[in-house]
Every structure is written in structure tokens, then in C-alpha cells.
C-alpha positions as CSV (number, residue, x, y, z in Angstrom):
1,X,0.0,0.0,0.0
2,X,2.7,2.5,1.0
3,X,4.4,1.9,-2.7
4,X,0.7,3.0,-4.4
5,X,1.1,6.2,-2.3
6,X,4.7,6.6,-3.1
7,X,4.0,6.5,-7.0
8,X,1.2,9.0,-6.2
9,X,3.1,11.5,-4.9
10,X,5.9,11.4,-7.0
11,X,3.2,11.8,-9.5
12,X,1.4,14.5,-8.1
13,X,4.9,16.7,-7.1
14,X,6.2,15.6,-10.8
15,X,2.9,17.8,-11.9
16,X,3.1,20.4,-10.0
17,X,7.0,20.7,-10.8
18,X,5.3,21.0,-14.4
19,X,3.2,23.6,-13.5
20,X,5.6,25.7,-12.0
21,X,7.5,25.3,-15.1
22,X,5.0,26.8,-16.9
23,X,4.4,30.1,-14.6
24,X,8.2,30.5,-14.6
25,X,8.1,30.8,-18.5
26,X,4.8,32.7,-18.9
27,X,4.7,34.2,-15.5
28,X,3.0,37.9,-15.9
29,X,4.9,39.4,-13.6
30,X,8.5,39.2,-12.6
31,X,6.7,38.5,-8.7
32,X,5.0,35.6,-9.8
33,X,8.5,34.3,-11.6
34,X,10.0,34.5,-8.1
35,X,7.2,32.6,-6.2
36,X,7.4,30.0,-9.0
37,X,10.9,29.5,-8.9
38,X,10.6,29.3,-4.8
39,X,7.8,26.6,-5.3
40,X,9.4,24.1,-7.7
41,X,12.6,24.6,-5.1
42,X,9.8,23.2,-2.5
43,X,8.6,20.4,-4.8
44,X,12.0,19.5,-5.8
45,X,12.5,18.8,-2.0
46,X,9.7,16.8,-1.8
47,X,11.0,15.1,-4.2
48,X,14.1,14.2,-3.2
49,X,12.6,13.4,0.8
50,X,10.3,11.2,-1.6
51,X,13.0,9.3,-3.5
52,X,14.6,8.8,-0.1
53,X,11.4,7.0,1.4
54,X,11.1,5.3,-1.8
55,X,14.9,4.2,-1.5
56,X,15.9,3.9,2.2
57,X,18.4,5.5,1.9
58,X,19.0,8.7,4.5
59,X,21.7,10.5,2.4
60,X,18.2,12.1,0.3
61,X,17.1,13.9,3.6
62,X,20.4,15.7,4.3
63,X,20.4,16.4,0.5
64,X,17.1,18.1,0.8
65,X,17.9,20.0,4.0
66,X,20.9,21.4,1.9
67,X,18.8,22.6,-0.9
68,X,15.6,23.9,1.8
69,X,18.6,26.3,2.9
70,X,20.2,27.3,-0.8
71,X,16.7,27.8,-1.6
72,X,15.9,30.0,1.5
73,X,18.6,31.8,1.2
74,X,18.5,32.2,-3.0
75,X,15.1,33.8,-2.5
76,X,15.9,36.2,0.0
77,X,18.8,37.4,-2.3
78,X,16.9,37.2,-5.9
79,X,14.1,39.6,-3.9
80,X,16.2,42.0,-2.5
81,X,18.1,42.5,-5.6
82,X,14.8,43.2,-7.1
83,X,13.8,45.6,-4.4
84,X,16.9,47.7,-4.1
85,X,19.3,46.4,-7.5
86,X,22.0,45.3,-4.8
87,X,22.6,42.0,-2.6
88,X,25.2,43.1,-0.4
89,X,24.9,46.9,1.0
């Protein structure tokens, strides 16, 4: 049963990853582009944590706490460089 709900899920995040796609390319704003690109860093994590249940193996969990804090922090930069055209100050 838990290997149904496994192929779900990495159905299901695989999908959104694809929808994401699609408001990164055609995103009306350059906002939206940002939230996009922080979302499929999200589902790529779920990913990975879900490739690691799928697997056993516990190197995929410190792999996705890796990229939850390059993501984090890559968002926080990409913004403010948008808000004030400058990272560091």
C-alpha cells in the first residue's frame, strides 16, 4: 500500500513541478516568476525526501535539508536584488 502512495506522490509533485515550469516561463509578472521559482525549489525537495522513502536511503534527507537552505537563502537574495538592485549593501 505505502508503494501505491509513493507512486502518487511522485506523480502528483512531478505535476506540480510541471506547472511551476509553466508560470516560470509565462509568469506575468517578474513577482509571480520569483514565487514560482521558490515553489518548484519546495517540490524539488519533496522530491528528493520522496526518492529517499522510496529508496531507504538517509543520504536524500540531508540532500534536501541542503537545498531547503540554498533555496531559502537564494530567495531572500533574488528579492532583495529586485527591491533595491544590490545583494550586499
Amino acid at each position: 500500500m505505502i508503494g501505491v502512495a509513493l507512486h502518487f506522490a511522485l506523480g502528483c509533485v512531478a505535476l506540480a513541478l510541471l506547472f511551476n515550469g509553466w508560470r516560470l516561463l509565462r509568469g506575468p509578472s517578474l513577482g509571480d516568476r520569483i514565487m514560482a521559482l521558490d515553489t518548484m525549489v519546495i517540490n524539488a525537495i519533496a522530491l528528493i525526501v520522496l526518492i529517499g522513502i522510496a529508496g531507504g536511503n538517509d543520504t536524500y534527507f540531508e540532500a534536501a535539508l541542503l537545498l531547503a537552505m540554498v533555496g531559502f537563502v537564494s530567495t531572500i537574495a533574488y528579492c532583495k536584488f529586485i527591491l533595491r538592485g544590490d545583494i550586499v549593501e
